[in-house]
C-alpha positions as a printed Julia matrix, in Angstrom:
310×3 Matrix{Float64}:
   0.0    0.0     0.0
   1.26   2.95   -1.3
   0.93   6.25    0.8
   1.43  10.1     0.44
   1.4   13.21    3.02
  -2.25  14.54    3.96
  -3.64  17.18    2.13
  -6.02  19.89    3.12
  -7.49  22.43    1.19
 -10.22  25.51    1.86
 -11.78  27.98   -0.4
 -14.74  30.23   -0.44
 -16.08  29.34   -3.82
 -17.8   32.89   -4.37
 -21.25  31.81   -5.07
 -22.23  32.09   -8.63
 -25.07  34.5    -7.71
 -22.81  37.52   -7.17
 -19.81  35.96   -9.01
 -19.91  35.63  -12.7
 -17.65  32.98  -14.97
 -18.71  30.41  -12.96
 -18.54  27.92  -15.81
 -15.03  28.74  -16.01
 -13.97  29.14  -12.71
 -15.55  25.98  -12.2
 -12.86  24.03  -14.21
 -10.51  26.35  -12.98
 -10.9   25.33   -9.96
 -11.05  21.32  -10.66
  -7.68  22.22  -12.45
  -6.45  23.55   -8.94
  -7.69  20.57   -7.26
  -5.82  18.35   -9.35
  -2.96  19.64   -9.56
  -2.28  19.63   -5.77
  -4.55  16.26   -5.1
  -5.69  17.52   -1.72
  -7.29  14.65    0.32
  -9.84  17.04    1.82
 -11.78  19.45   -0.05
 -13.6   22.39    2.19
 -15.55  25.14    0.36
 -17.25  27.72    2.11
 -20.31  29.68   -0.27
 -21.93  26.56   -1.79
 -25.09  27.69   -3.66
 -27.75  26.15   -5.16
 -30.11  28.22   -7.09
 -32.42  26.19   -9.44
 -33.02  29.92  -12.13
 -29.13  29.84  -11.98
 -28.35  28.1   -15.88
 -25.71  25.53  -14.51
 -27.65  24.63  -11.99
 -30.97  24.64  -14.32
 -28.81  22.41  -16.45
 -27.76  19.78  -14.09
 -29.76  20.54  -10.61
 -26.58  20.64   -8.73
 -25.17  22.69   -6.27
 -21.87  24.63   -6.9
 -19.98  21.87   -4.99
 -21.62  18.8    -6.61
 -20.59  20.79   -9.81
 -16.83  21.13   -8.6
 -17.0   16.89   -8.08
 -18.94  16.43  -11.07
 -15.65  18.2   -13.03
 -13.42  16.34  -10.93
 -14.86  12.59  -11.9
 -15.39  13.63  -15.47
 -11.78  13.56  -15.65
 -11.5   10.28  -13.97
 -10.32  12.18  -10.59
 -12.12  11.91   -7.06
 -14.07   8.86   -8.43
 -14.44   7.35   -4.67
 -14.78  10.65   -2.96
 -17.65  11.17   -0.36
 -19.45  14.76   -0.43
 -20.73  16.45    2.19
 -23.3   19.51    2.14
 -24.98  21.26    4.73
 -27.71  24.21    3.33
 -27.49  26.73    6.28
 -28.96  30.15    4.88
 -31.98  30.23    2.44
 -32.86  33.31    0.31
 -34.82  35.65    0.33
 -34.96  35.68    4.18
 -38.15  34.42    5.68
 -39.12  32.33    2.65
 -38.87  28.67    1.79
 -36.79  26.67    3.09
 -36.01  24.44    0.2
 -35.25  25.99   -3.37
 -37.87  26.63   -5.74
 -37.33  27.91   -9.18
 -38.65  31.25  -10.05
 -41.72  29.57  -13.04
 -43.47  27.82   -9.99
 -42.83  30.06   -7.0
 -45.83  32.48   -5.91
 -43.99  35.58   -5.72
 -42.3   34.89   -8.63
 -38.8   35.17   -7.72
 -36.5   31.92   -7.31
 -35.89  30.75   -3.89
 -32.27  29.34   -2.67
 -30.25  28.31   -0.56
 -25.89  28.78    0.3
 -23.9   26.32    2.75
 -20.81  24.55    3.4
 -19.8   21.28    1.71
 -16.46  19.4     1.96
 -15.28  16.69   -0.21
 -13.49  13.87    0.98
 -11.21  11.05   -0.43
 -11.31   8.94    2.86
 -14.41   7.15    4.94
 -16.54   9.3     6.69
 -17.57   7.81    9.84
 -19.89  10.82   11.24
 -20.83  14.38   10.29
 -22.53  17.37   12.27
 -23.23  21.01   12.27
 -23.43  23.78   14.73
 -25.51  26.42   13.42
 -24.32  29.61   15.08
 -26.98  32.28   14.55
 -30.42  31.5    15.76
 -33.67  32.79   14.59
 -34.58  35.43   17.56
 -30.79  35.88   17.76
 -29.73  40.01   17.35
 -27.22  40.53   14.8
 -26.27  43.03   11.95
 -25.37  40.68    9.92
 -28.74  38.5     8.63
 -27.09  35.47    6.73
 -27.23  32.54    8.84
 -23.71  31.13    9.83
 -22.72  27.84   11.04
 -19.79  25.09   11.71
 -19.54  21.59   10.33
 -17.49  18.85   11.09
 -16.46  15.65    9.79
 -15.01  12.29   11.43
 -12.91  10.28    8.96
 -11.26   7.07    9.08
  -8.01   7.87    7.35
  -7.14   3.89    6.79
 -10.47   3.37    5.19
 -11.58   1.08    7.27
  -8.4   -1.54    6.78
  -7.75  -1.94   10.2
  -7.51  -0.31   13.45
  -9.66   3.01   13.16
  -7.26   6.09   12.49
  -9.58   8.99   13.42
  -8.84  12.53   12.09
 -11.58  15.73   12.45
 -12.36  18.36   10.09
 -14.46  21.23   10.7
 -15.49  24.14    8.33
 -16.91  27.6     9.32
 -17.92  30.85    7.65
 -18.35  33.82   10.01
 -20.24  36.37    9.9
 -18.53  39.78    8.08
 -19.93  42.02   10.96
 -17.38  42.26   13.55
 -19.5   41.6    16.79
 -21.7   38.65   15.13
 -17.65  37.38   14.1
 -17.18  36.96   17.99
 -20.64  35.35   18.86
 -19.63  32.99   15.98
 -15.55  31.94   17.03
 -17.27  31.4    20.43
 -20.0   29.19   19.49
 -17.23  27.49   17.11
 -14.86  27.09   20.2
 -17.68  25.47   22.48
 -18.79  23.21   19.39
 -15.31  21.7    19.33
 -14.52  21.16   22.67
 -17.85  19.23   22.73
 -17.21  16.97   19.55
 -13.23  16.63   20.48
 -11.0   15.76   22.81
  -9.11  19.25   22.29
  -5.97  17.43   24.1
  -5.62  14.11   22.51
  -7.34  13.86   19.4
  -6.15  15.12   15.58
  -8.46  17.68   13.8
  -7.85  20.94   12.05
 -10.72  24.19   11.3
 -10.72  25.72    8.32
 -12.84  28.79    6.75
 -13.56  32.04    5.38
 -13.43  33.71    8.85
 -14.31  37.78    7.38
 -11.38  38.87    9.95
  -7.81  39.81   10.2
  -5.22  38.15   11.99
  -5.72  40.43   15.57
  -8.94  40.59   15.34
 -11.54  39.83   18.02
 -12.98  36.82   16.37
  -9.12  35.56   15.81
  -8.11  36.01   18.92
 -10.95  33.89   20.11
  -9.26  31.23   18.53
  -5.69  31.85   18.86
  -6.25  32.38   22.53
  -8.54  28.71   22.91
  -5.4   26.97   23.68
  -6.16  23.97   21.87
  -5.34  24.56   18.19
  -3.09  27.2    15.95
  -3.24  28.98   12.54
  -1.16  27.28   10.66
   0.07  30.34    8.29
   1.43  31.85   11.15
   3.07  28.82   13.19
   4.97  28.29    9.19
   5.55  31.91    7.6
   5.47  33.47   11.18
   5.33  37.66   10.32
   7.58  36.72    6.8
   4.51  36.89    4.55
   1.32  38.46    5.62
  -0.22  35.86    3.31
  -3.31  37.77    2.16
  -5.96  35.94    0.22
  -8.57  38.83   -0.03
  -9.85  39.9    -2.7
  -8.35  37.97   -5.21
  -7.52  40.93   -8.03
  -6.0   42.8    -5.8
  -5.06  40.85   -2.04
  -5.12  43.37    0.97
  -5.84  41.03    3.91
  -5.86  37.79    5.03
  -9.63  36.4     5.72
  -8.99  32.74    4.95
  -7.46  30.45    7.61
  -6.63  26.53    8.23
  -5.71  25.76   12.41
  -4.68  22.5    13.6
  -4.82  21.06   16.74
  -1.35  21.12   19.23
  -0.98  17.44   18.86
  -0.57  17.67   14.93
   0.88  20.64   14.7
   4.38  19.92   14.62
   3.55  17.7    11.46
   2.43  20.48    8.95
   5.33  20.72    6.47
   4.14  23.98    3.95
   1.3   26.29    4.22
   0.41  27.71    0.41
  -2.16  29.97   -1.34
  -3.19  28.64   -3.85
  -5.46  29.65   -7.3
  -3.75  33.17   -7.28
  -3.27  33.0   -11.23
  -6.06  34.47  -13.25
  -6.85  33.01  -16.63
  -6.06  34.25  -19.73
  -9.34  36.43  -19.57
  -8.3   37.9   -16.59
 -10.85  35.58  -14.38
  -9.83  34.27  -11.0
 -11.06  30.8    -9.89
 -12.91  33.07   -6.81
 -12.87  35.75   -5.63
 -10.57  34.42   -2.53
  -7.47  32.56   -2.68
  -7.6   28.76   -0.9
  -5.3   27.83    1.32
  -3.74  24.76    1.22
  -1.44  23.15    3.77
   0.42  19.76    4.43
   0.86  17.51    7.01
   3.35  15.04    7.49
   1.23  12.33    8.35
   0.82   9.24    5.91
  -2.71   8.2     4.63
  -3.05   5.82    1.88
  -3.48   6.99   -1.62
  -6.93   7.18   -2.98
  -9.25   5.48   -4.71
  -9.66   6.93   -8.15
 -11.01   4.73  -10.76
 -14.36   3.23  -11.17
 -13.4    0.12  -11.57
 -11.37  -0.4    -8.38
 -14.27   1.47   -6.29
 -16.7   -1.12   -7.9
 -14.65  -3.74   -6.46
 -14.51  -2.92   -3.32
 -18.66  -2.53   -2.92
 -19.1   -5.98   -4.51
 -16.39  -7.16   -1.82
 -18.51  -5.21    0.87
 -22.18  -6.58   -0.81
């Protein structure tokens, strides 16, 4: 069994509602994803808007559209997705999408959430939704925190447990803080914060020293990984893409693996030859030296092992 250095990516996929090119940033972003083969895939800004025409086309959500591209070129063929809808639109409406020819008011209904792709058996998922309904807040969108459990040996074996959660925060400074709290308490309830392996990654809409960072810098239990690798050598700003003035994107990882992270990169900051970047944030993509087995890619092979499971 052949074996390679875990992966991790996260990117806010700038939903295709306010971001336009999506049919090419869509493959611009599977060519991202391929080139650098992460084993995790975590998007933040996963729409689904059945008037939108790619999603008219196929009736799937941004991230189902970043797999589909994936598997049409034979890549992420056994990879498990993951989507949680937290905020529909407009507020106060439907809570499942309805396309604009059948709605009442006329107007298409939607909805925007977090997804994350894996290449490795998920044993358990959950979400912490951070903003609740008679909550006070300036900012209106919905914001929550989900987490996956994976078994990193696939199940060949003795369980080798690794946790991955996924946030987006709210871009209002005070909701920011209700939000890294909430995320803190979520994690200490799902994790052993002192023994067990996970990382958070996001969109977090604030600076390095910012209240909502701080929140997590100052937890004790986990540490942005930028920082503990470029230290103050590269502010590493991944906002807004055409022209980066801050840093809103993170990846932390928890004390006991972070000795193991080996490079920290941005990545997708090349715009094609139109001038159109993959989003309108840079991902983030870091290593760890810690050895997981090398995917399952082809059809065939995954076929094989369900008829060995049926």
């Amino acid at each position: 069994m052949t074996t390679h250095p875990l992966t991790v990516l996260t990117l806010n996929l700038a939903n295709y509602d306010d971001h336009l090119q999506w049919d090419e940033r869509v493959q611009m972003m599977a060519d991202t994803i391929i080139a650098n083969k992460p084993d995790f895939i975590l998007l933040q800004e996963a729409r689904f808007n059945p008037d939108e025409p790619s999603t008219k086309r196929t009736y799937q959500d941004m991230s189902q559209q970043v797999l589909y591209a994936l598997q049409t070129r034979r890549e992420y063929e056994g990879a498990t997705l993951i989507t949680v809808p937290v905020a529909n639109y407009p507020f106060n409406s439907y809570t499942v999408p309805v396309p604009s020819s059948i709605a009442p008011d006329g107007r298409y209904h939607e909805w925007e959430g977090k997804s994350i792709i894996s290449t490795k058996f998920v044993t358990e998922t959950g979400t912490a939704f951070l903003s609740s309904p008679g909550e006070e807040r300036q900012d209106l969108n919905p914001r929550a925190t989900t987490y996956i459990c994976v078994d990193l040996q696939n199940g060949q074996g003795s369980p080798d447990l690794f946790y991955l959660f996924t946030t987006h925060f709210a871009y209002i400074n005070s909701d920011a803080v209700g939000n890294a709290k909430a995320t803190v308490k979520y994690m200490e309830r799902i994790v052993d914060v002192k023994t067990d392996r996970f990382i958070l990654t996001g969109d977090l809409n604030s600076i390095p020293g910012s209240d909502p960072v701080k929140i997590l810098d100052t937890c004790g239990f986990m540490t942005d990984v930028w920082v503990a690798t470029h230290g103050n050598q590269d502010p590493g700003f991944t906002f807004p893409s055409t022209n980066p003035i801050k840093r809103i994107d993170y990846i932390y990882a928890s004390n006991t693996i972070l000795k193991k992270v080996t490079n920290v990169v941005r990545v997708g900051t090349t715009p094609s030859a139109n001038g159109t970047y993959l989003s309108d944030h840079f991902g983030v993509l870091a290593t760890f030296n810690i050895p997981v087995p090398d995917a399952v890619t082809n059809v065939e092979n995954e076929l094989e092992r369900s008829f060995f499971f049926v």
